[in-house]
N, C-alpha and C positions, 0 to 999 in steps of 0.2 A: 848571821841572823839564824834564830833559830830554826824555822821552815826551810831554809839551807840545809842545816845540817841534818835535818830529817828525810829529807831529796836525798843526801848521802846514803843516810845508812839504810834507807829504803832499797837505794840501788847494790850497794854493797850485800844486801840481804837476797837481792835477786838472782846473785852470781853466786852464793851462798852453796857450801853443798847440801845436798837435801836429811844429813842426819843432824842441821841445826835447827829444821824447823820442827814447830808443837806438831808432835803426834794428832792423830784422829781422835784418838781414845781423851788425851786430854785437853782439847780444844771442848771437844763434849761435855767434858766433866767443869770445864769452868763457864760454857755456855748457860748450863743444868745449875751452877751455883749461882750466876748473874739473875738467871729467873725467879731464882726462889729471892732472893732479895728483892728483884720489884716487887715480887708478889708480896713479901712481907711488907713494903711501903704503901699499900694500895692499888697495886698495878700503874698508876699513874706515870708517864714518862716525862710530864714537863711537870716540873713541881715550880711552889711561888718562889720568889726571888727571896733570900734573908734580908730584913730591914736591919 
């Protein structure tokens, strides 16, 4: 299942050495891009469902 396999590589990423994970700097920098994207949608978080 797939929630299985996501429990996996969650845990596998926990044991992980620490120069796999996203730097500071860009976790930031794609934080700072996700924003600017709501912002251009209206700020709105739940939008309507597509018919």
């Amino acid at each position: 299942m797939e929630i299985m396999q996501e429990v996996r590589d969650f845990a596998a990423m926990e044991n992980a050495p620490v120069q796999t994970f996203v730097s500071v700097e860009d976790a930031e920098a794609g934080m700072a891009e996700m924003s600017e994207r709501l912002r251009e949608r209206g700020g709105d978080v739940y939008l309507p469902a597509a018919e």
